[in-house]
LUMDRENSE-535044 format. One record per residue (C-alpha): residue number from 1; residue in one letter; x, y, z; chain. Coordinates in pm, 1 decimal. Layout:
BEGIN
ATOM resi resn       px       py       pz chain
ATOM  NUM    a        X        Y        Z     A
...
//
This chain:
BEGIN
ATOM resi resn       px       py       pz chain
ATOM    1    x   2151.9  26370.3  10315.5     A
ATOM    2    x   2067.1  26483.5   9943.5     A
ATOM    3    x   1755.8  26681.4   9921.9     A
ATOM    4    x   1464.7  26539.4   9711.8     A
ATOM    5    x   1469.6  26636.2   9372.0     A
ATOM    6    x   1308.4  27008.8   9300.2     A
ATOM    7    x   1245.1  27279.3   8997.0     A
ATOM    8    x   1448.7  27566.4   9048.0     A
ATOM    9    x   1343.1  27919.1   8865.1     A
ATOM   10    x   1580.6  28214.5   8923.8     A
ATOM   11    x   1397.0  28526.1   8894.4     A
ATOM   12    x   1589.0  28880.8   8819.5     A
ATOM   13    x   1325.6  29086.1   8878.0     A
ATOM   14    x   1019.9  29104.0   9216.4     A
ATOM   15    x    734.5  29077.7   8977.0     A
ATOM   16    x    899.6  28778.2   8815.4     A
ATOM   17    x    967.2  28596.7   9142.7     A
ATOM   18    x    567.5  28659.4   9254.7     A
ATOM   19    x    451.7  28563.0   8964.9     A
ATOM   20    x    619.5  28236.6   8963.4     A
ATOM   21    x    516.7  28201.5   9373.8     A
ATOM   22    x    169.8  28297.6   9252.5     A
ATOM   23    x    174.3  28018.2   8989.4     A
ATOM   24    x    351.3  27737.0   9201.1     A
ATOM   25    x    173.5  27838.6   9530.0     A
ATOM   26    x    215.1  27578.3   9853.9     A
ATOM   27    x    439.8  27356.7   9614.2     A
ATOM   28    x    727.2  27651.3   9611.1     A
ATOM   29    x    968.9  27803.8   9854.3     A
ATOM   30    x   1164.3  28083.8   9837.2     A
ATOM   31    x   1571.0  28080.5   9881.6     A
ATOM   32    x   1765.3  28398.9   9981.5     A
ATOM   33    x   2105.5  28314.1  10060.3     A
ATOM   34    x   2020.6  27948.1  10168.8     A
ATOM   35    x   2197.0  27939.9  10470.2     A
ATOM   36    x   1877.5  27828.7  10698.9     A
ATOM   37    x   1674.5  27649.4  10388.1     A
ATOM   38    x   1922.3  27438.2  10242.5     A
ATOM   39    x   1946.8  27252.9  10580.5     A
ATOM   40    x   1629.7  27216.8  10603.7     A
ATOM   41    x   1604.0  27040.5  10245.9     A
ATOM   42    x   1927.1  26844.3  10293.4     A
ATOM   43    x   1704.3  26644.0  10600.9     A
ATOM   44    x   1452.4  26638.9  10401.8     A
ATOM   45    x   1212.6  26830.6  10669.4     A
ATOM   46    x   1064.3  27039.8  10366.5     A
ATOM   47    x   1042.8  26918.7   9992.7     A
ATOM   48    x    909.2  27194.0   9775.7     A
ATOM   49    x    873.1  27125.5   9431.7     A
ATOM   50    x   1023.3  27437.3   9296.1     A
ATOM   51    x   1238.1  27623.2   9427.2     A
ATOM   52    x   1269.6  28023.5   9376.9     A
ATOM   53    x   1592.9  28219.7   9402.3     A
ATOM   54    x   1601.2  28560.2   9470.2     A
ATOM   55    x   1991.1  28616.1   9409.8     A
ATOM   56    x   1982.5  28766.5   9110.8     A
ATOM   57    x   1737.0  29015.9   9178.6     A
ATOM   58    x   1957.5  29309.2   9252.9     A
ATOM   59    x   1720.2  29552.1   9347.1     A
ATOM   60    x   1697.4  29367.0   9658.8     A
ATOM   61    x   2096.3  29458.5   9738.0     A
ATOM   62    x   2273.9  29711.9   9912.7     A
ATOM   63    x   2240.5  29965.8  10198.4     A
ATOM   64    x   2125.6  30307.4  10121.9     A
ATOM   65    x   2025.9  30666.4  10333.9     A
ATOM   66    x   1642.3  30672.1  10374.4     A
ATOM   67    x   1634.9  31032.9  10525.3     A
ATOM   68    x   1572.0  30956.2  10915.2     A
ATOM   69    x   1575.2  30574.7  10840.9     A
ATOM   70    x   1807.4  30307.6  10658.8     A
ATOM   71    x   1691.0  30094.1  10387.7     A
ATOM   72    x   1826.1  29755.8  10391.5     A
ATOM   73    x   1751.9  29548.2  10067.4     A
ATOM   74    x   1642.7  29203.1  10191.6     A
ATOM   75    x   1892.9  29001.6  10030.6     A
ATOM   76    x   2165.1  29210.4  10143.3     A
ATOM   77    x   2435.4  28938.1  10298.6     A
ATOM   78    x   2521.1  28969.6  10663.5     A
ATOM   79    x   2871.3  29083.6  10570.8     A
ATOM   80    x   2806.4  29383.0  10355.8     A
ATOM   81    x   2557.5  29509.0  10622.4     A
ATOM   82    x   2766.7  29447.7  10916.6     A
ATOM   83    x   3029.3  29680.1  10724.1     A
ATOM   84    x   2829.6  29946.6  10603.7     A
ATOM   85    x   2957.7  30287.8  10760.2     A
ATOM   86    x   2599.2  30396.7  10710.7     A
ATOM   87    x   2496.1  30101.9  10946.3     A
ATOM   88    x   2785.8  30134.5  11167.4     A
ATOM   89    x   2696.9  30541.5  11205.1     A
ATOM   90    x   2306.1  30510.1  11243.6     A
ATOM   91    x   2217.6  30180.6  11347.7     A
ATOM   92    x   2503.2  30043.6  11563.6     A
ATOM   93    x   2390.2  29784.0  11777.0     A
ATOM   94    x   2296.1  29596.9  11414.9     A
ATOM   95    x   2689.4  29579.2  11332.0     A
ATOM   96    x   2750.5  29445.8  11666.9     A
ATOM   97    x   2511.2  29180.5  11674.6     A
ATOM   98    x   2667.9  29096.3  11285.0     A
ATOM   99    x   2996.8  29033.5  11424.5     A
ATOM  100    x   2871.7  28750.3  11630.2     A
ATOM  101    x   2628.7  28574.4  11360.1     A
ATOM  102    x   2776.8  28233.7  11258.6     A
ATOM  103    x   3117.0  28269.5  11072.5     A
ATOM  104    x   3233.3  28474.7  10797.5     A
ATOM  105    x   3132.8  28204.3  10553.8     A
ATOM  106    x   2784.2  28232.6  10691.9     A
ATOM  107    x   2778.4  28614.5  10677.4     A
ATOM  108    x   2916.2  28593.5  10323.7     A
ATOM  109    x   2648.6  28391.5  10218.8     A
ATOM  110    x   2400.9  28454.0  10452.7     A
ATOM  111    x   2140.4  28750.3  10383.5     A
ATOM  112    x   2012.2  29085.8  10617.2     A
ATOM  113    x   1609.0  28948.5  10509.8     A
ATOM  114    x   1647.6  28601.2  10486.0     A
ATOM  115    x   1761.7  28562.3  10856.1     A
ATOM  116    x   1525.2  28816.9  10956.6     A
ATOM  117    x   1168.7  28636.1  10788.5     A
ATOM  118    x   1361.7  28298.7  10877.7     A
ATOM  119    x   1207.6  28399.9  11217.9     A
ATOM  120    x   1440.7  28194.1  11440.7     A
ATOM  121    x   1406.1  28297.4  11786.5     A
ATOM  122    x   1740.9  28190.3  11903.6     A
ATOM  123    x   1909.9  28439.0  11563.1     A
ATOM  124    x   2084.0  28717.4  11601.4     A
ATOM  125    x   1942.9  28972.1  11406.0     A
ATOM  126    x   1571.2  28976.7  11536.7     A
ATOM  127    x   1625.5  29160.9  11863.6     A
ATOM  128    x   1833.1  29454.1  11685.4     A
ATOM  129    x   1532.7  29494.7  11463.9     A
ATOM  130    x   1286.8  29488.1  11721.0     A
ATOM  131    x   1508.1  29736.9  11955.7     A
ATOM  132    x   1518.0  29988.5  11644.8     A
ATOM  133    x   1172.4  29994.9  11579.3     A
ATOM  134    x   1244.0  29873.0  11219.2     A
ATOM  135    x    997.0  29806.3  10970.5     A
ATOM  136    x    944.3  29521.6  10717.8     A
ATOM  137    x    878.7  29619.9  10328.2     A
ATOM  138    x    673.0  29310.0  10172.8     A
ATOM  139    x    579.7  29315.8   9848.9     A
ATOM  140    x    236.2  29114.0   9707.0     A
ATOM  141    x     22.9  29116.2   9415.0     A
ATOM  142    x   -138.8  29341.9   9538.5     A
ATOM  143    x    134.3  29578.7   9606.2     A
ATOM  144    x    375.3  29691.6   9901.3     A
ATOM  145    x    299.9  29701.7  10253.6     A
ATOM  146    x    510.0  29805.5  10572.6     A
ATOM  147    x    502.4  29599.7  10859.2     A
ATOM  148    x    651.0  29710.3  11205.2     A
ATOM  149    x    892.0  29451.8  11391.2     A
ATOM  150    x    652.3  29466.3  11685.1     A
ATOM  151    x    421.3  29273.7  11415.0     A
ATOM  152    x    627.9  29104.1  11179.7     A
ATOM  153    x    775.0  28841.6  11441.7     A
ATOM  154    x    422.8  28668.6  11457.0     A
ATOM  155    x    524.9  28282.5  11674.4     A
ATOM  156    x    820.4  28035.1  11566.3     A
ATOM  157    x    944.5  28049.9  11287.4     A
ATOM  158    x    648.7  28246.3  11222.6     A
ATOM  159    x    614.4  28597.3  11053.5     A
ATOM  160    x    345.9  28827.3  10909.3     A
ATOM  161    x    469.4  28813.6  10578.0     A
ATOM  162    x    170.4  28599.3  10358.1     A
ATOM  163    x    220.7  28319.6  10164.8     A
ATOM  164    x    237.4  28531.9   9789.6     A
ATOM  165    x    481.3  28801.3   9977.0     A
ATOM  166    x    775.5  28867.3   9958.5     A
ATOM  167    x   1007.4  29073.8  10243.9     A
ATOM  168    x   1205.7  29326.0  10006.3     A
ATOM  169    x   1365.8  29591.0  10228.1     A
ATOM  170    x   1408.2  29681.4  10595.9     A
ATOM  171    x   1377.6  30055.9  10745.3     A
ATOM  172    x   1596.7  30093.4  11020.4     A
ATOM  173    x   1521.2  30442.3  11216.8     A
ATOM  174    x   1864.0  30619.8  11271.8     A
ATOM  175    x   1978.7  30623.7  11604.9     A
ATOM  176    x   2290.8  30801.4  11510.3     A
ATOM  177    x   2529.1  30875.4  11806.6     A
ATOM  178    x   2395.1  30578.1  12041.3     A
ATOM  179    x   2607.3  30338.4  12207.4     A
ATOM  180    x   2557.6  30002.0  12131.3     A
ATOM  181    x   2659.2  29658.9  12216.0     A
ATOM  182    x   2543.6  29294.5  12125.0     A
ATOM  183    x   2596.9  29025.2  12452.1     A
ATOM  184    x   2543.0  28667.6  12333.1     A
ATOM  185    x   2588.9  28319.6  12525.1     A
ATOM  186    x   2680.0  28031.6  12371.3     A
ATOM  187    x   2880.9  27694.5  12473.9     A
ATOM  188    x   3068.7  27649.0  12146.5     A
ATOM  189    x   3177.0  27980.4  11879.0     A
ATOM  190    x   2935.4  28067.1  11617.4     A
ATOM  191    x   2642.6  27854.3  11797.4     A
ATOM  192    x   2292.7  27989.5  11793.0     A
ATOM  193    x   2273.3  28172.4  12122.9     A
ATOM  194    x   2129.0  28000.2  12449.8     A
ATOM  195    x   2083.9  28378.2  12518.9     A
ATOM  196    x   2154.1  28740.9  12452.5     A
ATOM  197    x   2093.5  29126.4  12465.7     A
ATOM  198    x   2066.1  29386.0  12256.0     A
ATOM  199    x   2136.0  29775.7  12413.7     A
ATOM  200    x   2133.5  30041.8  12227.3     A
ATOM  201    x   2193.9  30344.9  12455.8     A
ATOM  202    x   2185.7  30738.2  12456.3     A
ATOM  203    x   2389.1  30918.8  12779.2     A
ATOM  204    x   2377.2  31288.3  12886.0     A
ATOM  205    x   2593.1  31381.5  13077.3     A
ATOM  206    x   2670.5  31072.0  13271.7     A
ATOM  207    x   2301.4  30965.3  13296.8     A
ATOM  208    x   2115.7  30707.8  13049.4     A
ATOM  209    x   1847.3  30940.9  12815.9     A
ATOM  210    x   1695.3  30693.4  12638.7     A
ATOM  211    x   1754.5  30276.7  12608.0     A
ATOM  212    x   1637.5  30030.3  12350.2     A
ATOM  213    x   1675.6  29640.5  12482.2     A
ATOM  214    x   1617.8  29355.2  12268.7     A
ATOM  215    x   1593.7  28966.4  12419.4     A
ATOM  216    x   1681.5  28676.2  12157.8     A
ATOM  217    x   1572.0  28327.1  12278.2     A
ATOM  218    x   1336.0  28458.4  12522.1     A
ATOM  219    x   1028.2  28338.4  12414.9     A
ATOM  220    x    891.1  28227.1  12080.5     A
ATOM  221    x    967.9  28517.4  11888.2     A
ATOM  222    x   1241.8  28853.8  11963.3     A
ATOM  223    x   1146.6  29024.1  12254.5     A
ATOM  224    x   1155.5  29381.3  12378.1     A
ATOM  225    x   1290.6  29486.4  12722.6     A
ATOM  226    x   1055.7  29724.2  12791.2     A
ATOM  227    x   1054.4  29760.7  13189.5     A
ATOM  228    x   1387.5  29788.9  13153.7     A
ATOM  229    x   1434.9  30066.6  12897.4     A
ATOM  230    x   1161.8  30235.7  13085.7     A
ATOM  231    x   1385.3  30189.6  13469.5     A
ATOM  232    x   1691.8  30289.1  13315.5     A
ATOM  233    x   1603.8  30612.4  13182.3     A
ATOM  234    x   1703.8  30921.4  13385.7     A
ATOM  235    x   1911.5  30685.5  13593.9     A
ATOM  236    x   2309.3  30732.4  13671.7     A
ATOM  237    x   2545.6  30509.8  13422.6     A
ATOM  238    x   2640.2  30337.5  13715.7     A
ATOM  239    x   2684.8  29949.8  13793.7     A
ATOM  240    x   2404.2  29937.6  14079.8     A
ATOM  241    x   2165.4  30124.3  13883.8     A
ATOM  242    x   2196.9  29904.6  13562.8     A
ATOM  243    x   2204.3  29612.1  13793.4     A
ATOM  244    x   1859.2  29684.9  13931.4     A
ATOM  245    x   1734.8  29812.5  13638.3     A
ATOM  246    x   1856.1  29446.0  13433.2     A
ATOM  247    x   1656.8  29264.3  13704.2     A
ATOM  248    x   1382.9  29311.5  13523.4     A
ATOM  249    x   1476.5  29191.7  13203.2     A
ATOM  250    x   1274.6  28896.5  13198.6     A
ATOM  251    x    901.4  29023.5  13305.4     A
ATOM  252    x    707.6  28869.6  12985.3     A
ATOM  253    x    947.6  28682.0  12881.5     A
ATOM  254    x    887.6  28259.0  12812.7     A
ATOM  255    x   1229.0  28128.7  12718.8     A
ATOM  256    x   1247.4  27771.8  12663.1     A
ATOM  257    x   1392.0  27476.5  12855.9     A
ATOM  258    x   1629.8  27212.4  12576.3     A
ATOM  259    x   1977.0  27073.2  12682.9     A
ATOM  260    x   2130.9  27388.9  12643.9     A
ATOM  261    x   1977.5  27515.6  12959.9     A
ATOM  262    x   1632.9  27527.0  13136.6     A
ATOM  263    x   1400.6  27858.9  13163.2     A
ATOM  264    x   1552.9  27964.6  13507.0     A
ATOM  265    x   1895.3  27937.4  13341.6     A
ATOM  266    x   1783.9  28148.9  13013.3     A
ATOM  267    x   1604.4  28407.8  13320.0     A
ATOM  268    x   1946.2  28448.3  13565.3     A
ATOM  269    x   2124.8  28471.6  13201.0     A
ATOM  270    x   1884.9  28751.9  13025.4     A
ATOM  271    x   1953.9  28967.4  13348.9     A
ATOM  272    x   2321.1  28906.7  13343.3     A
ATOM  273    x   2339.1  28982.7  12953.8     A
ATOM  274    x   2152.4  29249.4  12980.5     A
ATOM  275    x   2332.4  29463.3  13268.8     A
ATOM  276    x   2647.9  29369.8  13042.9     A
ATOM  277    x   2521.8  29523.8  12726.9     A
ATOM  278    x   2344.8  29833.8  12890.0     A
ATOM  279    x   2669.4  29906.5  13030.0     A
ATOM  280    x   2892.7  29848.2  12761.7     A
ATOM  281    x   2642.7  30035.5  12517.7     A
ATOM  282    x   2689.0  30325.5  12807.1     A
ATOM  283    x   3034.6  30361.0  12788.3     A
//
């Protein structure tokens, strides 16, 4: 299907781009790398009558050493972050969960901020954010605020990020030295996952310090293990003990019933996932 017919304004710099979202107001959207708006415009399920690109803004790019954090531009693609040795060094479990976002056409294209203020519960990238503790940069008229992930994932396809904002960079604390690993259930390759977990894991010594768990298609929005990283800490990297621990994976979790699977499914699956990743993220 063709989308309907639209004004399109390619800003290169922030205050450009929020000044013309300012001026156009409910009749614009804003593109990043397209890959979940231009579907949505081909069906015709949004028609905006502008439209406001963001790729030539390239401020917004690249990966860079924050001190005890990583700054992620927003419209960094999926690709370039995925293969960043300063991602892969201090943020693992975020180049995992890359290598199993859509195809490399999709991670070529695709952007690091876009997915993330996209908001779709069933992405890949949400739980790794919300397992970090990351925190969302927007940028307003009225300047920059930070937002932390356990706020900025607000319901569906819902975020805190207002209406003249923009999301322009992503902190990710360092967990440098962690094991990590990204467990995802589909049917088909490349689907959106039915379910998965995201571990990111510090041992001593045979035993599990600390653990970060993130859910994706949970609920409405990322979720956060929490029991679980709470159970599994001080606990042997053994198979029984992340098996008990993983049994709690789904306490406050709502995951949805579709043809894919119903909620008990998603539940039996979150606790399998998660025992997987926990233990691969263990060594």
């Amino acid at each position: 299907m063709i989308p309907a017919a639209f004004e399109y304004l390619a800003p290169t710099s922030v205050e450009e781009a929020l000044a013309a979202l300012a001026e156009h107001g409910d009749e614009a959207k804003i593109i990043a790398g397209g890959q979940s708006l231009l579907p949505v415009l081909r069906m015709r399920l949004n028609a905006p009558e502008w439209v406001i690109d963001l790729g030539r803004i390239e401020s917004l790019r690249g990966v860079r050493d924050g001190g005890d954090h990583l700054v992620i531009g927003a419209m960094t693609t999926h690709h370039d972050v995925g293969n960043d040795p300063l991602v892969h060094e201090h943020a693992l479990v975020v180049s995992k969960a890359i290598t199993h976002l859509a195809d490399a056409q999709v991670r070529h294209r695709g952007t690091f901020g876009g997915a993330l203020s996209h908001a779709d519960p069933a992405g890949d990238l949400g739980a790794p954010a919300l397992a970090l503790d990351a925190t969302f940069v927007v940028q307003g008229p009225g300047g920059t605020r930070q937002v932390p992930a356990t706020d900025f994932f607000v319901d569906l396809f819902e975020t805190a990020i207002s209406e003249d904002e923009i999301l322009v960079e992503v902190h990710v604390p360092k967990h440098t030295g962690w094991g990590a690993s990204y467990e995802k259930f589909v049917r088909i390759s490349h689907q959106w996952s039915i379910v998965a977990a995201a571990a990111t894991v510090r041992t001593e010594g045979g035993t599990i310090a600390e653990a970060r768990i993130g859910l994706t298609n949970m609920g409405s929005t990322p979720l956060r293990a929490r029991a679980v990283e709470e159970a599994l800490v001080g606990r042997p990297v053994t198979e029984e003990a992340v098996a008990e621990a993983s049994a709690m994976a789904t306490e406050g979790t709502s995951p949805p019933s579709d043809l894919n699977g119903d909620a008990d499914y998603r539940r039996h699956l979150a606790q399998v996932l998660t025992r997987r990743a926990v233990l691969a993220a263990a060594g």
